[in-house]
VEXKOLVEX-444046 format. One line per 10 residues: number of its first residue (from 1); their letters; for each residue x, z, y of N, C-alpha, C, O. Coordinates in nm, 2 decimals, padded with zeros to 4 digits, m for minus. Example, Ala and Ser with C-alpha at 12.3 -4.5 7.8 and 13.67 -1.06 7.14 Angstrom:
BEGIN
1) AS) 01.32/00.78/m00.57/01.23/00.78/m00.45/01.32/00.78/m00.33/01.42/00.85/m00.33 | 01.28/00.71/m00.22/01.37/00.71/m00.11/01.29/00.79/00.00/01.34/00.80/00.11
This chain:
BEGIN
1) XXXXXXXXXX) 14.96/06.26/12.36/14.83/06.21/12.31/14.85/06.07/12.27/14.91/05.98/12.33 | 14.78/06.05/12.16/14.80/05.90/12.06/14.67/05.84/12.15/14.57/05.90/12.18 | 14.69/05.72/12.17/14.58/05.67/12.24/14.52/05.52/12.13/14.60/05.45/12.07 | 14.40/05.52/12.13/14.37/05.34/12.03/14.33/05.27/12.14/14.29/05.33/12.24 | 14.32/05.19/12.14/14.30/05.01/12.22/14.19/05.00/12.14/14.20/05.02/12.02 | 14.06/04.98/12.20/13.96/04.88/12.15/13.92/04.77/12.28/13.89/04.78/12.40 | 13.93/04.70/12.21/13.86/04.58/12.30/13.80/04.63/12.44/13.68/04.62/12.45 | 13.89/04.67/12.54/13.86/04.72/12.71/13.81/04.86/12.70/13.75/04.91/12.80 | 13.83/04.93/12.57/13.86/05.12/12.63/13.95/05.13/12.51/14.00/05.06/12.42 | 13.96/05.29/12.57/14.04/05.37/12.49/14.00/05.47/12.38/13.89/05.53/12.41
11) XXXXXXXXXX) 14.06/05.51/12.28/13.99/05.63/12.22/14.09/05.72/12.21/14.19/05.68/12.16 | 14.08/05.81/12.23/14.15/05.97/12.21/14.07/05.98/12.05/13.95/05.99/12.04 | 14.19/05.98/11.95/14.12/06.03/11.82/14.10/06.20/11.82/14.17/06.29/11.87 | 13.99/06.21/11.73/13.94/06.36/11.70/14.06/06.43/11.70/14.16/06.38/11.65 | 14.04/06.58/11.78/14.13/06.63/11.78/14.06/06.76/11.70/13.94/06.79/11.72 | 14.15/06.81/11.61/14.07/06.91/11.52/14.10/07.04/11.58/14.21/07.10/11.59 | 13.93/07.07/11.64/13.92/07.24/11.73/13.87/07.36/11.65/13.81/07.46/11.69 | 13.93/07.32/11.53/13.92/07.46/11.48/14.00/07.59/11.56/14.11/07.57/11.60 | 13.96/07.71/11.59/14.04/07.78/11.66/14.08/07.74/11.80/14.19/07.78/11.85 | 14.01/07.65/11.88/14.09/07.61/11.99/13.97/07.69/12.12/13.98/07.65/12.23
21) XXXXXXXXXX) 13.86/07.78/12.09/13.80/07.86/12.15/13.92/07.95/12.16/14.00/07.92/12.24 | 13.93/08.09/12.05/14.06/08.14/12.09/14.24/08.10/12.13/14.34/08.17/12.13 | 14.23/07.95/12.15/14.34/07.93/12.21/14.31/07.94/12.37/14.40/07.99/12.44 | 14.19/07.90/12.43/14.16/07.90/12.56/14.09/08.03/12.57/13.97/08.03/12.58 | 14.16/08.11/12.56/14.11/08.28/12.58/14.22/08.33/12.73/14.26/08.45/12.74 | 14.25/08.25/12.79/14.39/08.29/12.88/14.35/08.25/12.99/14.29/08.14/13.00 | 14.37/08.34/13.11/14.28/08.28/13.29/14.32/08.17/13.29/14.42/08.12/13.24 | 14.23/08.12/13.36/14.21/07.94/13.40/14.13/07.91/13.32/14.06/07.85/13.39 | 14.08/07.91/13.19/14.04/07.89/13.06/13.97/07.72/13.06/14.01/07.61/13.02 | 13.85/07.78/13.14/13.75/07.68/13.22/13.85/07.55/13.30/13.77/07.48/13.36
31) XXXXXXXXXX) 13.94/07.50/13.30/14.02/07.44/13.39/14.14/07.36/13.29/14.22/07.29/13.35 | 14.14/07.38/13.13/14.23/07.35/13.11/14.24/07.18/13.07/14.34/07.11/13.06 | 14.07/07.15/13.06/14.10/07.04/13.04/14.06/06.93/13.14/14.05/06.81/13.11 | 14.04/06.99/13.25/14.06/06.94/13.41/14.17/06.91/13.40/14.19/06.79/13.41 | 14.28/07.00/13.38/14.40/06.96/13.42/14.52/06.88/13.32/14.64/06.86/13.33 | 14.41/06.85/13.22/14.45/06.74/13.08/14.44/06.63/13.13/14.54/06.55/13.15 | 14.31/06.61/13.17/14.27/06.45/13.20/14.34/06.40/13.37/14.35/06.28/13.41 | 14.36/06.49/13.43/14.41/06.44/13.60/14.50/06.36/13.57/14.47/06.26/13.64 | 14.60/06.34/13.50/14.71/06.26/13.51/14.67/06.13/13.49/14.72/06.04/13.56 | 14.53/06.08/13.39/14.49/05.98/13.32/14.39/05.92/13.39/14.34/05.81/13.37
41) XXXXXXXXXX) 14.36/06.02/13.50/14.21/06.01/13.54/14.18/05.81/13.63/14.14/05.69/13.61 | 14.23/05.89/13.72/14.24/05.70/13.79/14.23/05.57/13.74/14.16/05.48/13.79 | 14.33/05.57/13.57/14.36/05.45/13.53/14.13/05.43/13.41/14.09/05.37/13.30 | 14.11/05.47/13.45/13.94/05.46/13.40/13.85/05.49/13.46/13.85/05.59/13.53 | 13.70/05.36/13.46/13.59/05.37/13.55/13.55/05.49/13.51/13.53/05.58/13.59 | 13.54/05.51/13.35/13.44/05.63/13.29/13.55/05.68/13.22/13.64/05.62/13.18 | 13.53/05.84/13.21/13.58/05.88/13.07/13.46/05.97/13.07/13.40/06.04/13.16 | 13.41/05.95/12.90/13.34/06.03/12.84/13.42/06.10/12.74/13.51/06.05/12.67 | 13.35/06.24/12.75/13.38/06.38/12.66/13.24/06.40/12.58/13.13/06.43/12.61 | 13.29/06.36/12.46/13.20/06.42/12.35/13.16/06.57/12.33/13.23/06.62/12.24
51) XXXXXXXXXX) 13.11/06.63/12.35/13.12/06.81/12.35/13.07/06.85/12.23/13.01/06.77/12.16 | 13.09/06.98/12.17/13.02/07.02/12.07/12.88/07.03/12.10/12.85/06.99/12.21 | 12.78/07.08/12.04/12.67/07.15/12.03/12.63/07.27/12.07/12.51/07.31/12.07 | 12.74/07.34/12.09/12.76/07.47/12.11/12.78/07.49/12.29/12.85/07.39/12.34 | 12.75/07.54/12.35/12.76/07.66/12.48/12.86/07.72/12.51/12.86/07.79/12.62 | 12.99/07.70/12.39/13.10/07.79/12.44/13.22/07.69/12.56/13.18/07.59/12.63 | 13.37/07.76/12.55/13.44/07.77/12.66/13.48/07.61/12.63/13.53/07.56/12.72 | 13.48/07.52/12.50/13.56/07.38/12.52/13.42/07.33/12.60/13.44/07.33/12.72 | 13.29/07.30/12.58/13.13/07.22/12.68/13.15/07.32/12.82/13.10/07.26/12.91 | 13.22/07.45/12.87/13.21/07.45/12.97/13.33/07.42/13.03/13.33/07.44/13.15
61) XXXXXXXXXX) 13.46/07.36/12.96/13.55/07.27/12.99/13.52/07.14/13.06/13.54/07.09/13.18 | 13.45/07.09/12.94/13.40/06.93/13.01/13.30/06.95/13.12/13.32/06.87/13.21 | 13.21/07.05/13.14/13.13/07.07/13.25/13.25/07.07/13.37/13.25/06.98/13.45 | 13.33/07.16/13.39/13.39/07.14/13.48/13.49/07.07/13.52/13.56/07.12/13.61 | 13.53/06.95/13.47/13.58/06.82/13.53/13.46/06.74/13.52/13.44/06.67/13.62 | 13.36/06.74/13.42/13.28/06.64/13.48/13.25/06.68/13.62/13.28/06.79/13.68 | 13.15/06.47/13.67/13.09/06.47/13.74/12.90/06.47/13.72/12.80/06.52/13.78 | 12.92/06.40/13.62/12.76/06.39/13.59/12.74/06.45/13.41/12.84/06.44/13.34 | 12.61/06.49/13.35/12.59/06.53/13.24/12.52/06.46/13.20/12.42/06.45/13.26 | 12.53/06.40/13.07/12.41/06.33/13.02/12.39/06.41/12.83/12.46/06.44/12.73
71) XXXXXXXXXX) 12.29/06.42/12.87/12.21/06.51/12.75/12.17/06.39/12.62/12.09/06.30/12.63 | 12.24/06.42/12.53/12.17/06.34/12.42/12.09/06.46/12.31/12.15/06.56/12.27 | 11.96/06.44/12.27/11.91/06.51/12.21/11.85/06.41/12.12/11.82/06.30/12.14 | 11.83/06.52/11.98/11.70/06.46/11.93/11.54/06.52/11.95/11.51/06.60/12.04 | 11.47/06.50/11.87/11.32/06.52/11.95/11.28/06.65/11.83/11.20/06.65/11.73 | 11.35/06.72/11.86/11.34/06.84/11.78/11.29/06.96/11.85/11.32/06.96/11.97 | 11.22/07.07/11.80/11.17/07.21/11.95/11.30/07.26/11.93/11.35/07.28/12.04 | 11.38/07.29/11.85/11.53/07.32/11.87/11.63/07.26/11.97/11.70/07.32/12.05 | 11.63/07.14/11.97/11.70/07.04/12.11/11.61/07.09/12.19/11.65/07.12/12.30 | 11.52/07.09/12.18/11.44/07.11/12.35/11.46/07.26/12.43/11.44/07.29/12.55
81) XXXXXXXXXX) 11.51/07.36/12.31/11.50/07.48/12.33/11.66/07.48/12.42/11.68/07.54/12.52 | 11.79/07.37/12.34/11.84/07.41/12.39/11.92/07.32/12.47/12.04/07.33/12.49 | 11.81/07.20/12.53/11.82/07.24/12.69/11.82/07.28/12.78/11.90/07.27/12.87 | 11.72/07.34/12.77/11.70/07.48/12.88/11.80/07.55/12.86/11.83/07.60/12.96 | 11.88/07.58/12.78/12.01/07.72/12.74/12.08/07.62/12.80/12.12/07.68/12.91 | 12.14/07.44/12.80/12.22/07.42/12.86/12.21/07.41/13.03/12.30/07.45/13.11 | 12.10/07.36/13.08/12.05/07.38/13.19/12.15/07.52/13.24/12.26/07.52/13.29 | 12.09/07.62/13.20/12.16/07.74/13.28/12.31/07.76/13.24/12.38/07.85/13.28 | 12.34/07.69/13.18/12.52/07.69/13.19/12.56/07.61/13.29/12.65/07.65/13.36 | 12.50/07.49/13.30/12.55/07.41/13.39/12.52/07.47/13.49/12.61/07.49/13.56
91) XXXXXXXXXX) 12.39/07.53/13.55/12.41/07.64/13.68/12.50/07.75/13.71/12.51/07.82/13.82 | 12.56/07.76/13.60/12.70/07.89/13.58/12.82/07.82/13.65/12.89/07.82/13.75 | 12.81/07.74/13.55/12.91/07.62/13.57/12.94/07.57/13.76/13.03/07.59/13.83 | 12.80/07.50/13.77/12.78/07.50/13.90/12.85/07.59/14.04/12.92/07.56/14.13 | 12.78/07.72/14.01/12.88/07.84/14.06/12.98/07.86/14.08/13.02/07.92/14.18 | 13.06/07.81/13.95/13.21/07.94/13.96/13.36/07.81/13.91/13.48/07.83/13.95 | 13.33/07.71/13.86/13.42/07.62/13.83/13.36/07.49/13.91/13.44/07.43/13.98 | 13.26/07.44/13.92/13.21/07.26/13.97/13.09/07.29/14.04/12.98/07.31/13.99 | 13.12/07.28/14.13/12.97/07.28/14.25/12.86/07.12/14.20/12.74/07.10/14.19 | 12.98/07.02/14.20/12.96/06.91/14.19/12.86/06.85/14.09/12.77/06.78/14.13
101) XXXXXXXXXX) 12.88/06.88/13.96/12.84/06.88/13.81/12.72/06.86/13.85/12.68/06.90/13.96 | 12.64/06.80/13.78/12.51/06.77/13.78/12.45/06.70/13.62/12.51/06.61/13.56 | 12.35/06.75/13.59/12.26/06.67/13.47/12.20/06.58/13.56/12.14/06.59/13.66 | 12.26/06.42/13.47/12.19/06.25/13.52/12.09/06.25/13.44/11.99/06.19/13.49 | 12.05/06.29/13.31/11.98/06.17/13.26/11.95/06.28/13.09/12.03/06.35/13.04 | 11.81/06.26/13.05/11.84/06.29/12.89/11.80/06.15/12.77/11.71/06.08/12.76 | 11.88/06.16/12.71/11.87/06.04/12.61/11.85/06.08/12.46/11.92/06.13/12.38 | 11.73/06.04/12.44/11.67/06.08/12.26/11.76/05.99/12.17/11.74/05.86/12.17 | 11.85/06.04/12.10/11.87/05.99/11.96/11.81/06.00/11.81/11.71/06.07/11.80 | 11.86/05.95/11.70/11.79/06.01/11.60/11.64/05.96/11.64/11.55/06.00/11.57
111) XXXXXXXXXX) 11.60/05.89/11.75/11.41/05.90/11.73/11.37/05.80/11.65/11.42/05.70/11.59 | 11.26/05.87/11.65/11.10/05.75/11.55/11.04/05.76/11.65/11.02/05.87/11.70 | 10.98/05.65/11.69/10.90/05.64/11.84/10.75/05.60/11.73/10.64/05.58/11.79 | 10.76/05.60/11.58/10.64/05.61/11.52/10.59/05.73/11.51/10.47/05.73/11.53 | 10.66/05.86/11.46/10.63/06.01/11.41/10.59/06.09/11.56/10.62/06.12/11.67 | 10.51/06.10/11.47/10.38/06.20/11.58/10.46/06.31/11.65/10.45/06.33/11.77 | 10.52/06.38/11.56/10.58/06.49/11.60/10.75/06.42/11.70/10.83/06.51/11.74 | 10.79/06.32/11.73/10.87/06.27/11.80/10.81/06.25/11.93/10.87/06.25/12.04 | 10.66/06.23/11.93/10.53/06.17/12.03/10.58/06.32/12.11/10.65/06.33/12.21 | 10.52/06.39/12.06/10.47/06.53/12.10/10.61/06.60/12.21/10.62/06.64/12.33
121) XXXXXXXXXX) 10.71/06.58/12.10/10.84/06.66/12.17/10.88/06.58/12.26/10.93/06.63/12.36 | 10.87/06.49/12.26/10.92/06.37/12.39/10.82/06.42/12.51/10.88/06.44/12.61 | 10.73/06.43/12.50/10.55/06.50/12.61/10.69/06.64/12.66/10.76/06.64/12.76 | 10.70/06.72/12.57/10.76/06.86/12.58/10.87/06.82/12.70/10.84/06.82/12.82 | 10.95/06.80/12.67/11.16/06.74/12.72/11.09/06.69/12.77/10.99/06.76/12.74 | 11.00/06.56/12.90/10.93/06.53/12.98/10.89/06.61/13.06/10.91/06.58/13.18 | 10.83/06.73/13.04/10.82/06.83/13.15/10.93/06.89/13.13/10.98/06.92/13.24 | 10.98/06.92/13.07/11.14/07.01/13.09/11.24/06.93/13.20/11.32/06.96/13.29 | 11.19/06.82/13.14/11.27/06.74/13.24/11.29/06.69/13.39/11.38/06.64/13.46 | 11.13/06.73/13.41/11.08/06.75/13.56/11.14/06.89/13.60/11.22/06.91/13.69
131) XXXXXXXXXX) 11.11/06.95/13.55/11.16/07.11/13.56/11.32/07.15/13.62/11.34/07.24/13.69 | 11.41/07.06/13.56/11.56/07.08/13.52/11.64/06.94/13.68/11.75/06.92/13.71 | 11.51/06.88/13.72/11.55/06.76/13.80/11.60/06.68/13.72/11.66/06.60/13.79 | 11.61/06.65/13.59/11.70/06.54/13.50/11.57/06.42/13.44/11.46/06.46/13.40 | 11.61/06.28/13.46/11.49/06.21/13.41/11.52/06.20/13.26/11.62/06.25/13.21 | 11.44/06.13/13.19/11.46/06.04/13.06/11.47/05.91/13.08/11.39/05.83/13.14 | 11.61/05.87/13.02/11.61/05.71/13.02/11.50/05.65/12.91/11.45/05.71/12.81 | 11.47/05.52/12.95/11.35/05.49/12.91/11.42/05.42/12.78/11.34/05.35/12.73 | 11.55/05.42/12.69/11.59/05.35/12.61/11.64/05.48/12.51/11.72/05.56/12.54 | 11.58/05.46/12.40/11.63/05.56/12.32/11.69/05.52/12.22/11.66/05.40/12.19
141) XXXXXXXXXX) 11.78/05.60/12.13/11.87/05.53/12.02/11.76/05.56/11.84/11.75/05.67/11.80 | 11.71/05.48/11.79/11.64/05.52/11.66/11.74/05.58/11.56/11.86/05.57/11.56 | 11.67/05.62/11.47/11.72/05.64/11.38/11.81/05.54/11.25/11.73/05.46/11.21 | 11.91/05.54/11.19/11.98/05.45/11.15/12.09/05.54/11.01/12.16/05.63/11.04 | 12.08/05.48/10.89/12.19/05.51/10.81/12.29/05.43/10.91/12.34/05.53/10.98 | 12.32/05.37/10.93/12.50/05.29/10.98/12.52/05.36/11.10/12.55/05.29/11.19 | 12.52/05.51/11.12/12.58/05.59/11.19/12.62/05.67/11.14/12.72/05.74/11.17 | 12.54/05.69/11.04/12.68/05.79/10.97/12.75/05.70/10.84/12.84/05.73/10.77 | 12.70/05.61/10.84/12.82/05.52/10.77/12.95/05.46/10.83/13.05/05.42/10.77 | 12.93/05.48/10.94/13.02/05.44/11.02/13.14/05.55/11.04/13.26/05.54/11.02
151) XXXXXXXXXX) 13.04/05.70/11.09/13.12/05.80/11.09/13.22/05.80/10.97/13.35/05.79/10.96 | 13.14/05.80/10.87/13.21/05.78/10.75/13.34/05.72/10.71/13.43/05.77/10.65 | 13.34/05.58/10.77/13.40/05.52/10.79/13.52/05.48/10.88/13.61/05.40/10.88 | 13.47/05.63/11.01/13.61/05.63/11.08/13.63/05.54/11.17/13.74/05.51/11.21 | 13.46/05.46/11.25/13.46/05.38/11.31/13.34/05.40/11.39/13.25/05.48/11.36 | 13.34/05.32/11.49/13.21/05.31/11.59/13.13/05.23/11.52/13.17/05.16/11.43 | 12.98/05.24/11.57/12.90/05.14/11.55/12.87/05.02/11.56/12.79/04.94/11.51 | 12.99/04.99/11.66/12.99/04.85/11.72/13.12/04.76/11.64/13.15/04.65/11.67 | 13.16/04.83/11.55/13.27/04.78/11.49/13.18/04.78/11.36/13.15/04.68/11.30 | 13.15/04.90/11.32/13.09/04.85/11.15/12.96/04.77/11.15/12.94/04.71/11.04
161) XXXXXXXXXX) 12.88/04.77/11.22/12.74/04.74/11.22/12.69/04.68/11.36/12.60/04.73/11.43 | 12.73/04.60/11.40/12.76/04.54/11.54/12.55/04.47/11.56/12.47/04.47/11.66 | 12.54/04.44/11.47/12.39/04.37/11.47/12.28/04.48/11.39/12.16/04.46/11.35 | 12.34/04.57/11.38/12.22/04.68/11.32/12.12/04.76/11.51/12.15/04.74/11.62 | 12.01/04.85/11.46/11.95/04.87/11.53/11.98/04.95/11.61/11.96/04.96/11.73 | 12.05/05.02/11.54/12.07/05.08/11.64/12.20/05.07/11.75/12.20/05.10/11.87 | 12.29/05.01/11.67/12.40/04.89/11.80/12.33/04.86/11.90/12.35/04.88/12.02 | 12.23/04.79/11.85/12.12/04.69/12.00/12.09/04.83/12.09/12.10/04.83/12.22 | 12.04/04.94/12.02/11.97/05.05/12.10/12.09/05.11/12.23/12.07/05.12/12.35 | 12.21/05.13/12.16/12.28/05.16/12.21/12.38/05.12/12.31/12.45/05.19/12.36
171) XXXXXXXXXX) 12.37/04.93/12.34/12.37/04.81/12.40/12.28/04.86/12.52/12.33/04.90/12.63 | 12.14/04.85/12.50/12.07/04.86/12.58/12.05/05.03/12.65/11.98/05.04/12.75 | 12.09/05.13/12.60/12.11/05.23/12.69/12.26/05.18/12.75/12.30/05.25/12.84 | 12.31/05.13/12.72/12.47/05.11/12.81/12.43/05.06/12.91/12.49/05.11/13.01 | 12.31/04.92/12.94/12.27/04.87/13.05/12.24/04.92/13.14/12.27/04.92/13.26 | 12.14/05.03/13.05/12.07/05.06/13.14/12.12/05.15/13.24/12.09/05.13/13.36 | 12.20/05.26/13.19/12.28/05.34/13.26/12.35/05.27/13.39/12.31/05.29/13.50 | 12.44/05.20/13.34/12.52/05.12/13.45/12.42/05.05/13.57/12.46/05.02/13.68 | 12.29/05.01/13.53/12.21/04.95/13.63/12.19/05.04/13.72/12.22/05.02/13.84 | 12.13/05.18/13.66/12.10/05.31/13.72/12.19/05.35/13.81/12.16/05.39/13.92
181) XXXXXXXXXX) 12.34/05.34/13.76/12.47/05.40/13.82/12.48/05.28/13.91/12.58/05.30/13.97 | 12.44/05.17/13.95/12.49/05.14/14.09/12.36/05.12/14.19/12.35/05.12/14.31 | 12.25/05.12/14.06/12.12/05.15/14.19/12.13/05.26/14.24/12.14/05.24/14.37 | 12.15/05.42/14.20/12.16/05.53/14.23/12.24/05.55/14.33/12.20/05.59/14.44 | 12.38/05.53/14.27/12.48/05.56/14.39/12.58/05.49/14.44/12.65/05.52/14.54 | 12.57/05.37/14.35/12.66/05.25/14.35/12.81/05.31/14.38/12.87/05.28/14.49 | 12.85/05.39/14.29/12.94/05.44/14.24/12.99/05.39/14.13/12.93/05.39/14.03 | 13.14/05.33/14.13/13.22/05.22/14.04/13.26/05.32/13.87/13.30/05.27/13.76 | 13.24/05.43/13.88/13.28/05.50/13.76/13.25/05.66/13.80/13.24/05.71/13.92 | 13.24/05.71/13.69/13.20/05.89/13.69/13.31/05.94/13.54/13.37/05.87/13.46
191) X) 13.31/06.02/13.56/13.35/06.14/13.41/13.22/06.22/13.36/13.22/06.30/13.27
């Protein structure tokens, strides 16, 4: 694995998963990429896994080496719908590969904290989210062209657009988290 150096982490570049559902069709399935990251695990407070959007066997990979889940959604009845669908995987999950796993936190991206209909589904994911035991962080990321200009670009946000709004948004969910993570359990790093 090629690793990049950014300024105090690392990035594993995109690995292209086309077909890598039927590559992990073989027992253990759920475990393969537990046993990717163990060698690496130690040398980082955090490692975050990006997951697809999808419910299949690579998001119940990351569920079972994680330790904590953090939900990013946007304020759509579709995201909200499928929270609840992920909820009950992570109780699958829970079960049969990670007792441990748990949903921390849900985080709205994409929002307009002006648009009514953002108002409303935020009300919605609020009780879902009492429901599920998971709170809402109180810092959400807005909406922004310089994230997908960025994507575009083959870079983070913090590298193309370091003073745009959504950088700051996402500055300040970084705080916030970490405040949370040592009020909570004052625990020095998670996966």
């Amino acid at each position: 694995m090629d690793f990049c150096m950014k300024g105090g982490y690392d990035i594993l570049p995109n690995i292209m998963l086309v077909g890598a559902e039927q590559e992990l069709s073989q027992t253990g399935k759920e475990h393969r990429l537990k046993e990717a990251i163990a060698p690496v695990a130690e040398k980082y407070d955090y490692i975050i896994i990006d997951t697809p959007p999808s419910l299949g066997v690579l998001t119940v990979n990351a569920f079972t080496v994680a330790g904590d889940i953090l939900i990013s959604t946007t304020a759509g009845i579709f995201a909200t719908t499928g929270i609840n669908q992920l909820n009950e995987t992570v109780r699958s999950v829970q079960r049969y590969c990670n007792p441990n796993v748990k949903i921390t936190g849900i985080l709205f991206t994409r929002f307009n904290p002006r648009a009514n209909i953002s108002k409303q589904i935020k009300e919605l994911t609020e009780q879902l989210s009492e429901y599920i035991s998971a709170p809402i962080y109180k810092t959400y990321i807005r909406s922004a062209v310089a994230v997908e200009e960025a994507q575009a670009n083959r870079t983070d946000i913090f590298e193309y657009a370091e003073k745009s709004t959504v950088s700051e948004d996402y500055k300040a969910f970084i705080e916030e988290f970490l405040k949370g993570e040592v009020e909570s359990n004052g625990r020095k790093g998670k996966i």
